[in-house]
KEPAGU-522955 format. One record per residue (C-alpha): y negated, x, z; residue in three letters; residue number from 1. Coordinates in pm, 1 decimal, padded with zeros to 6 digits, always signed. Each point is the difference from the previous one (the first is absolute). Example, Ala and Ser with C-alpha at 12.3 -4.5 7.8 and 13.67 -1.06 7.14 Angstrom:
<recs>
<rec yy="+00450.0" xx="+01230.0" zz="+00780.0" res="ALA" n="1"/>
<rec yy="-00344.0" xx="+00137.0" zz="-00066.0" res="SER" n="2"/>
</recs>
This chain:
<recs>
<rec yy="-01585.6" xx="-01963.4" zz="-04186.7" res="UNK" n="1"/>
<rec yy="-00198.8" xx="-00295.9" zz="-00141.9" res="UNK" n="2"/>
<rec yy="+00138.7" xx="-00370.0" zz="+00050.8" res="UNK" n="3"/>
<rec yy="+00137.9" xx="-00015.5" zz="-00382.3" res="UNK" n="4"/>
<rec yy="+00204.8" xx="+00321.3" zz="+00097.3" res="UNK" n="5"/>
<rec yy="+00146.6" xx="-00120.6" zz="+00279.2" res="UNK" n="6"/>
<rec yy="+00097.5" xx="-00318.3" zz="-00177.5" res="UNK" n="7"/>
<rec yy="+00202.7" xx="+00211.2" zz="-00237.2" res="UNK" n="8"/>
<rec yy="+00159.1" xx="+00191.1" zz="+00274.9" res="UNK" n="9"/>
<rec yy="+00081.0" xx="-00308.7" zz="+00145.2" res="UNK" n="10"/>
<rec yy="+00128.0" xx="-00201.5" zz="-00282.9" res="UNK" n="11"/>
<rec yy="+00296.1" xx="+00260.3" zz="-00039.4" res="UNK" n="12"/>
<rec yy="+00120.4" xx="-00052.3" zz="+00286.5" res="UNK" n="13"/>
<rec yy="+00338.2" xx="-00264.3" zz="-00019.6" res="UNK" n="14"/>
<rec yy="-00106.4" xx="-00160.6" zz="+00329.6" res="UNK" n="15"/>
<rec yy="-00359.4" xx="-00163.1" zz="-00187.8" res="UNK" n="16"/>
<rec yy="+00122.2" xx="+00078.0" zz="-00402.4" res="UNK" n="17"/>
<rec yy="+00051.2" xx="-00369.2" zz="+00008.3" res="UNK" n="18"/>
<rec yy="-00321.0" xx="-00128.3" zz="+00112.8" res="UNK" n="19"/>
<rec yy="-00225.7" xx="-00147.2" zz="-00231.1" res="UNK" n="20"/>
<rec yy="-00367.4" xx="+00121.2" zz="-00033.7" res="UNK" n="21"/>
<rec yy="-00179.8" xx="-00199.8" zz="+00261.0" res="UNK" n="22"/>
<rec yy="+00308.8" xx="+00102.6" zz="+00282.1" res="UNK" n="23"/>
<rec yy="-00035.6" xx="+00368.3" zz="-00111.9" res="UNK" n="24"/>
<rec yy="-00371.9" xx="+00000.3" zz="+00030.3" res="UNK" n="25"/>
<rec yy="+00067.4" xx="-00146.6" zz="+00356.1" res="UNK" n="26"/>
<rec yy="+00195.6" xx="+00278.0" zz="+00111.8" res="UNK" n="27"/>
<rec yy="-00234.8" xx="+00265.0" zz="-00200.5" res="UNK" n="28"/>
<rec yy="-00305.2" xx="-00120.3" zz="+00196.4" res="UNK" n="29"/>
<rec yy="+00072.7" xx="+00054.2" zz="+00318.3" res="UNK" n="30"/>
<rec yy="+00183.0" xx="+00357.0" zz="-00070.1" res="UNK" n="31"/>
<rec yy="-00135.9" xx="+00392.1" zz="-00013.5" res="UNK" n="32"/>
<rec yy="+00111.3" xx="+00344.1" zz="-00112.4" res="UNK" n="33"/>
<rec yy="+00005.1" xx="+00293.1" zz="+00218.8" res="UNK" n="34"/>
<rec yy="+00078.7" xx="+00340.7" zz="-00059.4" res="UNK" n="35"/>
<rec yy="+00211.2" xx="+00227.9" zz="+00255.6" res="UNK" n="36"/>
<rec yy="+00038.9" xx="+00370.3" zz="-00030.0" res="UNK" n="37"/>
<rec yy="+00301.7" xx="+00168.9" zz="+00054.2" res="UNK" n="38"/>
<rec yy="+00173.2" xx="+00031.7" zz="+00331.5" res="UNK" n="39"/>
<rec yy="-00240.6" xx="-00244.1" zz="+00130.7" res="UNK" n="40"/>
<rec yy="+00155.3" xx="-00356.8" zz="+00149.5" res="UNK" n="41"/>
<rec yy="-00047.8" xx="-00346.2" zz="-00129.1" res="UNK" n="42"/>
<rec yy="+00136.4" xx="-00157.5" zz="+00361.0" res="UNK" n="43"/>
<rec yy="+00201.6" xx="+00137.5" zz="+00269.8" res="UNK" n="44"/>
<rec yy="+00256.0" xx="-00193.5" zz="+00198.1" res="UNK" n="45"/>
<rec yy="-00090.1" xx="-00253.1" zz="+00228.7" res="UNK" n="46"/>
<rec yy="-00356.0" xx="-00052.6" zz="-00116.0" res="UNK" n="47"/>
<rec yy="-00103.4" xx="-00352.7" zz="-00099.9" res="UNK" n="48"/>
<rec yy="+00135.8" xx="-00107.2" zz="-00323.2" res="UNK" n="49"/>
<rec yy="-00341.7" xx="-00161.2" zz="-00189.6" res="UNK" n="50"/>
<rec yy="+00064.7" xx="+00154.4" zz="-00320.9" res="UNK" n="51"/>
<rec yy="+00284.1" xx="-00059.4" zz="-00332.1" res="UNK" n="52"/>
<rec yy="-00041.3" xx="+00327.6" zz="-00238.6" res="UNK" n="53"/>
<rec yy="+00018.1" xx="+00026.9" zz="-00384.3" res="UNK" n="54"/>
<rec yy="+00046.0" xx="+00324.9" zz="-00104.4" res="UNK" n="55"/>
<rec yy="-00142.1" xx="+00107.1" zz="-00312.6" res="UNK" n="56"/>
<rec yy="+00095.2" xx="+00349.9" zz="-00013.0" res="UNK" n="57"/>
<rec yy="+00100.3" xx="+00264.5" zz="+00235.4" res="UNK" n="58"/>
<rec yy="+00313.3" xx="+00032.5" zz="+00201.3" res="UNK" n="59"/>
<rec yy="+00065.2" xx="-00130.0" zz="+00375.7" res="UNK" n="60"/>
<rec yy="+00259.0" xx="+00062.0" zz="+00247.0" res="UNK" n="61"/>
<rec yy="+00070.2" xx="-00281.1" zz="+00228.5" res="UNK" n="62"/>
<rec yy="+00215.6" xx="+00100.1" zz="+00315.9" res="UNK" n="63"/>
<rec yy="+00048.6" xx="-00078.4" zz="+00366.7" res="UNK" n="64"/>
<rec yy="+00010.9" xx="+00211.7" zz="+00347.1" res="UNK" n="65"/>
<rec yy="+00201.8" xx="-00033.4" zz="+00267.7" res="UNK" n="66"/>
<rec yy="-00081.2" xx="+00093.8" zz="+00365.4" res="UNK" n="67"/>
<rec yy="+00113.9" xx="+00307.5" zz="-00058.9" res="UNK" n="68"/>
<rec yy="-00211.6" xx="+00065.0" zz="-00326.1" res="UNK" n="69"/>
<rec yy="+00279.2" xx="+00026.1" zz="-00228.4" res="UNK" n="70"/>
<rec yy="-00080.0" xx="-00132.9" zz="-00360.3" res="UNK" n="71"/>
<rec yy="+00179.5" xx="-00297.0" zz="-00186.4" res="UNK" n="72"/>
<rec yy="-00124.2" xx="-00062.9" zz="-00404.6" res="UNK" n="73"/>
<rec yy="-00017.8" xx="-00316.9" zz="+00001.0" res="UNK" n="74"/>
<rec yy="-00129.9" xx="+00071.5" zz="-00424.8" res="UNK" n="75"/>
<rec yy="-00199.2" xx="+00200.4" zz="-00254.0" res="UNK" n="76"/>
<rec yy="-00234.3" xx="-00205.6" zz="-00132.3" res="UNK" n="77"/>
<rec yy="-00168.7" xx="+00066.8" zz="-00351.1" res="UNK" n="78"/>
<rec yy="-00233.5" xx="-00197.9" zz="-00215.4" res="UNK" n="79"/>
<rec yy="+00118.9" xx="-00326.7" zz="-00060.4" res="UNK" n="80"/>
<rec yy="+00095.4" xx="-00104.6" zz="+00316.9" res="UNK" n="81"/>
<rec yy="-00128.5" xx="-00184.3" zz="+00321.7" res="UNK" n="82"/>
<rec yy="+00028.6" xx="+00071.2" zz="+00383.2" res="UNK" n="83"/>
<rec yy="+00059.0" xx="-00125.5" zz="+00265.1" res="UNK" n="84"/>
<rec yy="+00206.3" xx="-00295.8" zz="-00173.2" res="UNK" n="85"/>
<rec yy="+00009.1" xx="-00172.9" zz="+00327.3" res="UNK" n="86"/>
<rec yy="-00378.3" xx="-00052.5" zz="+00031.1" res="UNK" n="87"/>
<rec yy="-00073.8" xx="-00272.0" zz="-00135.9" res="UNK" n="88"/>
<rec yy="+00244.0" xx="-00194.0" zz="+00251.6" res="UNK" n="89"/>
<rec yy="-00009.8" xx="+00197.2" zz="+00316.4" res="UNK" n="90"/>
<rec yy="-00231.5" xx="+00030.9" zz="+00288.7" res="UNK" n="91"/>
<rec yy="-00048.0" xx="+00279.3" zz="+00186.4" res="UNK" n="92"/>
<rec yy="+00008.8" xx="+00399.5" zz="-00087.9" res="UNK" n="93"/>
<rec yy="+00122.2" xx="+00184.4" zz="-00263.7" res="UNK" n="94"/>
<rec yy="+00391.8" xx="+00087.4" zz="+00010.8" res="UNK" n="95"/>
<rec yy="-00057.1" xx="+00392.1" zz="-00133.3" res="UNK" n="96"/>
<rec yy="-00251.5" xx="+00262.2" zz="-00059.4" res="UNK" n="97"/>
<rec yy="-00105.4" xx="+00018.9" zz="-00390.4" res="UNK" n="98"/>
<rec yy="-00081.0" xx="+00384.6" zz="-00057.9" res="UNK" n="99"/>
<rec yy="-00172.0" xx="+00084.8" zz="-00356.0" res="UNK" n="100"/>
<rec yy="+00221.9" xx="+00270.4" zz="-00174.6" res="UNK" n="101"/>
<rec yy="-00224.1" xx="-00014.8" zz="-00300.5" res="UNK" n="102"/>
<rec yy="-00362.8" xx="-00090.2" zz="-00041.8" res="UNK" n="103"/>
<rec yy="+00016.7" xx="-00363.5" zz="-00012.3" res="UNK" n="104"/>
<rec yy="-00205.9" xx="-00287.9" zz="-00112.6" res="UNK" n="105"/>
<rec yy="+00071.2" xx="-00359.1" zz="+00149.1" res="UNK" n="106"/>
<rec yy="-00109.7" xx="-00394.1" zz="-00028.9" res="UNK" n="107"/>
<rec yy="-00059.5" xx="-00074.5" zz="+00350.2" res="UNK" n="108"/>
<rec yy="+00091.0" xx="-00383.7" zz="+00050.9" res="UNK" n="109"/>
<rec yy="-00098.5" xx="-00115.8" zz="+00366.2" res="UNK" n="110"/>
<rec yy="+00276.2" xx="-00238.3" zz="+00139.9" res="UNK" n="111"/>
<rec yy="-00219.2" xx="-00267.0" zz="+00158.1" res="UNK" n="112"/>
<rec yy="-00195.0" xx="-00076.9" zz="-00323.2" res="UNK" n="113"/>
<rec yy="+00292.5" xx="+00038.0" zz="-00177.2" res="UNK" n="114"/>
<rec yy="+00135.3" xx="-00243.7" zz="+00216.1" res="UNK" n="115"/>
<rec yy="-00296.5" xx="-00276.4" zz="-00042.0" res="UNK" n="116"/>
<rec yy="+00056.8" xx="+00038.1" zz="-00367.4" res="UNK" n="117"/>
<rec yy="+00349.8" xx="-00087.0" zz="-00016.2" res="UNK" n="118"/>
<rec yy="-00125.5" xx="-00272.3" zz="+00234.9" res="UNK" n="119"/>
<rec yy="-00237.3" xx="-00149.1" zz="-00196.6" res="UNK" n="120"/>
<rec yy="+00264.2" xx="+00049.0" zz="-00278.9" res="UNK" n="121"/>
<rec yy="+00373.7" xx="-00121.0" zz="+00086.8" res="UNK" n="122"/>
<rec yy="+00120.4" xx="+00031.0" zz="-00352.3" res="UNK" n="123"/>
<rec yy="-00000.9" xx="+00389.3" zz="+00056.5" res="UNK" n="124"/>
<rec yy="+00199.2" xx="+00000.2" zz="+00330.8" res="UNK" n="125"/>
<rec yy="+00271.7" xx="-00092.5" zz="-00179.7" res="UNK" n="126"/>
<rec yy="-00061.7" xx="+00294.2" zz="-00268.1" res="UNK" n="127"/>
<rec yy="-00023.7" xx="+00275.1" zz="+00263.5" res="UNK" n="128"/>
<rec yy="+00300.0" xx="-00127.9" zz="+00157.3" res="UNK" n="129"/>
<rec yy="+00215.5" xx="-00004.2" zz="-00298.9" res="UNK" n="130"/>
<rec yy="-00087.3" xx="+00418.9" zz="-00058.8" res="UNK" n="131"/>
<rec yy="-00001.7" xx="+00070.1" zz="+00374.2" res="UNK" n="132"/>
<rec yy="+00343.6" xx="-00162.3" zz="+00067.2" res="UNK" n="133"/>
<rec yy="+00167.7" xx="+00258.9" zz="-00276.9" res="UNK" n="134"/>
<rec yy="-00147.2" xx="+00258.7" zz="+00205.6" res="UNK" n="135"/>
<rec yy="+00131.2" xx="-00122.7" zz="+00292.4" res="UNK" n="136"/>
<rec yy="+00374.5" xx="-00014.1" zz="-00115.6" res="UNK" n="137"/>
<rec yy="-00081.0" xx="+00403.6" zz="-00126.0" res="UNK" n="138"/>
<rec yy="-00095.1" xx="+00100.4" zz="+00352.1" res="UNK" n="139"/>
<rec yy="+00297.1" xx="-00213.1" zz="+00155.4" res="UNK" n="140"/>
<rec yy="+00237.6" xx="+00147.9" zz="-00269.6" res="UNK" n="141"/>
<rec yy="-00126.2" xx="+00370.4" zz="+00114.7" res="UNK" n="142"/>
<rec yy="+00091.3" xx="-00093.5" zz="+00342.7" res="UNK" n="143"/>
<rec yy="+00340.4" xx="-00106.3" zz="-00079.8" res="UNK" n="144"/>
<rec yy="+00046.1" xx="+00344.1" zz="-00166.1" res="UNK" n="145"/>
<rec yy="-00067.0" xx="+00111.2" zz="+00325.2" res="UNK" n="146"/>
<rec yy="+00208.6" xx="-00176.4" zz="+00190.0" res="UNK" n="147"/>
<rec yy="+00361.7" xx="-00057.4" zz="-00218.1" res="UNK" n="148"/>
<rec yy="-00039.4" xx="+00367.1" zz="-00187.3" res="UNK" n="149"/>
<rec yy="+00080.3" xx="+00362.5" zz="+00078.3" res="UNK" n="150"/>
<rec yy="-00277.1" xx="+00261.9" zz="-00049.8" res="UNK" n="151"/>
<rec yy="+00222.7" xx="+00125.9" zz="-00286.4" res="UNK" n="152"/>
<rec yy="-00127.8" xx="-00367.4" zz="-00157.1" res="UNK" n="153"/>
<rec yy="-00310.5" xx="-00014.0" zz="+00151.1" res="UNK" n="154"/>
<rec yy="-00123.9" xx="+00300.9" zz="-00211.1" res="UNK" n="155"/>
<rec yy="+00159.1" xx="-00137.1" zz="-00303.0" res="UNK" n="156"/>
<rec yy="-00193.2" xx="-00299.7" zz="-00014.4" res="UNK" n="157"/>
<rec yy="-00265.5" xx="+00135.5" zz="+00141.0" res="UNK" n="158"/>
<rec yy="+00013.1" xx="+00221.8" zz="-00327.8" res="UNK" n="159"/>
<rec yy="+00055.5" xx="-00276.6" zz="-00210.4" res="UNK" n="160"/>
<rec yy="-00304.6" xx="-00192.3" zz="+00161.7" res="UNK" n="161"/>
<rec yy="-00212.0" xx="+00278.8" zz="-00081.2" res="UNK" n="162"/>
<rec yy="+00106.6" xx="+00068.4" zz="-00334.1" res="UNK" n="163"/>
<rec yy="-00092.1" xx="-00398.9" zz="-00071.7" res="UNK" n="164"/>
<rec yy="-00361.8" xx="+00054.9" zz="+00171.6" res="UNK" n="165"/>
<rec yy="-00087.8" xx="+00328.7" zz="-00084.9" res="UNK" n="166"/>
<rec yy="+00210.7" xx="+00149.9" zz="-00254.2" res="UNK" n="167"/>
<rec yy="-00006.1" xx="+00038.0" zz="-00409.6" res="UNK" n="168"/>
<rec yy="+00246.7" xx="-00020.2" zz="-00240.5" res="UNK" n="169"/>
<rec yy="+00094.9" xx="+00299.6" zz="-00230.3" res="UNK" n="170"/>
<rec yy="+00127.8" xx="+00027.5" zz="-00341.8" res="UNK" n="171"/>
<rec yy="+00344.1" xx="-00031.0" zz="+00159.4" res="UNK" n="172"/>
<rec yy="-00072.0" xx="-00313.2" zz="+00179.6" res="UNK" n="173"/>
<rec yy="+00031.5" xx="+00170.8" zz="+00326.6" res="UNK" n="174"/>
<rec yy="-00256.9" xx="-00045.1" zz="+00319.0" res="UNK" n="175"/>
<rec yy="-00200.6" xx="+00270.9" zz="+00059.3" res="UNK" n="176"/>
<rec yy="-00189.5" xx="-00043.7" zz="+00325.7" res="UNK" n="177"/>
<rec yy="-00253.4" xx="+00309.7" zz="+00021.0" res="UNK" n="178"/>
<rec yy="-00014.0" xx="+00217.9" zz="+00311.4" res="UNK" n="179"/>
<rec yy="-00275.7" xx="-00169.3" zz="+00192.7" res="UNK" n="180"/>
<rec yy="+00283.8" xx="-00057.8" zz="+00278.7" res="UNK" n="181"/>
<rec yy="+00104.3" xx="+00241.3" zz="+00246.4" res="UNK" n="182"/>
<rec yy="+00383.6" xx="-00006.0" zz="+00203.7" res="UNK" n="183"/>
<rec yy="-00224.2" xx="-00095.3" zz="+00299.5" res="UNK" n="184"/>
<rec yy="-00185.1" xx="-00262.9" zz="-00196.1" res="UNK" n="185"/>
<rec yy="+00343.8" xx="-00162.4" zz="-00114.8" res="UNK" n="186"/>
<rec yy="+00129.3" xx="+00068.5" zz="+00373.2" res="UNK" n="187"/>
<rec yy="-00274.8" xx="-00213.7" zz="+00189.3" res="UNK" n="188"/>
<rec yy="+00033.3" xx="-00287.0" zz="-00290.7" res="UNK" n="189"/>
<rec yy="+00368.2" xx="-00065.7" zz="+00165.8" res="UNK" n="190"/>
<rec yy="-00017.2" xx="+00136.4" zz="+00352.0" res="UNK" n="191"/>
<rec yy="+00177.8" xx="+00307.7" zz="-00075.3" res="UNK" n="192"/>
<rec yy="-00026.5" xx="+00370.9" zz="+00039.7" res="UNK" n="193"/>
<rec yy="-00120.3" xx="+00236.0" zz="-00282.4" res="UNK" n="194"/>
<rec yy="+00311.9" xx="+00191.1" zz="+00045.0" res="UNK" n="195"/>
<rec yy="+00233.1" xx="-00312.3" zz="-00058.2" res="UNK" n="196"/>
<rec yy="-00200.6" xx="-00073.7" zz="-00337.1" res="UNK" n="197"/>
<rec yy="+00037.5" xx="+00369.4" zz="-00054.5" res="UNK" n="198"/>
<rec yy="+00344.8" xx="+00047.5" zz="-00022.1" res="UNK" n="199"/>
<rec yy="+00039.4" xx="-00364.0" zz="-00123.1" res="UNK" n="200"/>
<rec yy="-00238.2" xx="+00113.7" zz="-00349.9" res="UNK" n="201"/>
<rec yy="+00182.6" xx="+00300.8" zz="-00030.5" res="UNK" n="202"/>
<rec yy="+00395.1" xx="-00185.2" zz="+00041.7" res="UNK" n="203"/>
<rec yy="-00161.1" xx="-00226.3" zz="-00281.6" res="UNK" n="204"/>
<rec yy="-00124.4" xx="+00336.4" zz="-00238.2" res="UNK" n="205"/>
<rec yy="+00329.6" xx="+00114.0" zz="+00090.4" res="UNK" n="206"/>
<rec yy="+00165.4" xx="-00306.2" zz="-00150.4" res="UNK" n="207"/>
<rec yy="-00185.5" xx="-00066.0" zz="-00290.8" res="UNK" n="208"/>
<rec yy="-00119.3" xx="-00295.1" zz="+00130.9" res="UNK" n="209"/>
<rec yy="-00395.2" xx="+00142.1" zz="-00044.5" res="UNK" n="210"/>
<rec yy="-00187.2" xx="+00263.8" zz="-00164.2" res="UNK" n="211"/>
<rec yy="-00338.2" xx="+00219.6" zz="+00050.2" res="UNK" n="212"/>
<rec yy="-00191.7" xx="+00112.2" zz="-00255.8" res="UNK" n="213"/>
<rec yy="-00208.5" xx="+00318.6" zz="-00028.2" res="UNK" n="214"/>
<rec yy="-00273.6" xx="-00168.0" zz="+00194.6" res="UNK" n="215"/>
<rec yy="+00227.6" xx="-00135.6" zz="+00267.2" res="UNK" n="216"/>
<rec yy="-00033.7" xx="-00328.8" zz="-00088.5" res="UNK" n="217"/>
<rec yy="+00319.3" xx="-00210.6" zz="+00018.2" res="UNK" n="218"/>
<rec yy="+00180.4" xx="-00155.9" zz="-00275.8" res="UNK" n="219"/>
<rec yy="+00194.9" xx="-00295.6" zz="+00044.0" res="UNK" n="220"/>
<rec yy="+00253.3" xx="-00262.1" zz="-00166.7" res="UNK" n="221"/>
<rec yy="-00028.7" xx="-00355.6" zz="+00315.1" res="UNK" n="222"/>
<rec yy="+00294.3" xx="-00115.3" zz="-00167.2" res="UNK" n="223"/>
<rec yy="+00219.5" xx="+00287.8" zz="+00065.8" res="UNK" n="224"/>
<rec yy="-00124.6" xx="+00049.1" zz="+00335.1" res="UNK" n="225"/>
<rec yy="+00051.7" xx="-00419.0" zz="+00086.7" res="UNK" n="226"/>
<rec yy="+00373.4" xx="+00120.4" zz="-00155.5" res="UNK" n="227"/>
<rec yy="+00042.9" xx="+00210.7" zz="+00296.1" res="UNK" n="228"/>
<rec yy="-00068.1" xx="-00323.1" zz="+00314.3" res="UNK" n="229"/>
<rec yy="+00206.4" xx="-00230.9" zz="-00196.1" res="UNK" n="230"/>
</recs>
């Protein structure tokens, strides 16, 4: 990917859309774009954290392991996004593994140039902060969720979440979220079992409270389901 390419890439991105030329080109010069093949990993957990990523297109799971190997989702990551949002601000190694689900292609940006830029540039500290502190209170507000709801909630705004991220809106003005997400998938994204989220999907069929398609994809109306926590 030439240097005008990854500029673009770059420039959509809300944590530099609001740098001017000169900071953009910055950023864009000390970046590259990789390719990664499916199944293969980007990092694993616990190696050292040099590089932010950019993903251009693809799709990337992002999970931790416990000591006993079991799997938590931390996210699925598709183009448009960045990982690992703490890197820019955190020594050390990286917090989860980042598998490739889909052949993806990345802009690599290493921390400690990254870091000299911002540096020799203060005025963009304070631009990075602003769109990493909203990501901060979404991480903190997913561990609240943890912590003060049921699993009965947990999987309804962990639905709703979804929906926002991934899903489209149909002629009815429902969510449809396609099936790219198994039970287990939804499971280890709230440290539960497949057979709680299960029975829990098939309560809410039961109800009315969702729909699948002929495809199996899921159709769903967040206000009706935010209806049933309040």
């Amino acid at each position: 990917m030439r240097q005008d390419q990854i500029k673009k890439v770059l420039s959509n991105f809300m944590l530099f859309r609001d740098l001017n030329e000169l900071e953009i080109d910055k950023i864009v010069q000390i970046s590259l774009s990789r390719t990664w093949k499916k199944n293969s990993y980007i990092f694993l957990q616990g190696e050292p954290l040099d590089n932010v990523y950019f993903m251009e297109d693809g799709k990337v799971k992002i999970y931790k392991s416990d000591v006993n190997g079991r799997e938590q989702i931390v996210s699925i990551l598709k183009k448009g996004e960045m990982f690992p949002h703490v890197g820019f601000f955190r020594k050390g190694s990286y917090p989860a593994n980042a598998e490739v689900l889909e052949k993806a292609t990345l802009v690599v940006v290493p921390i400690a140039k990254f870091e000299n830029v911002l540096i020799e540039n203060p005025e963009l500290c304070i631009k990075v902060f602003n769109v990493l502190g909203e990501k901060i209170v979404d991480l903190q507000n997913r561990l609240e969720e943890q912590i003060l709801n049921n699993t009965y909630e947990q999987i309804i705004k962990l639905l709703i979440r979804l929906g926002e991220k991934h899903g489209t809106k149909n002629e009815d003005g429902k969510v449809v979220l396609k099936n790219e997400f198994t039970n287990k998938d939804l499971a280890n994204m709230i440290g539960t079992t497949r057979e709680t989220v299960s029975r829990t999907l098939t309560k809410m069929k039961k109800d009315e409270l969702i729909e699948m398609d002929d495809e199996g994809n899921m159709i769903l109306d967040p206000e009706t389901l935010m209806d049933e926590i309040f």
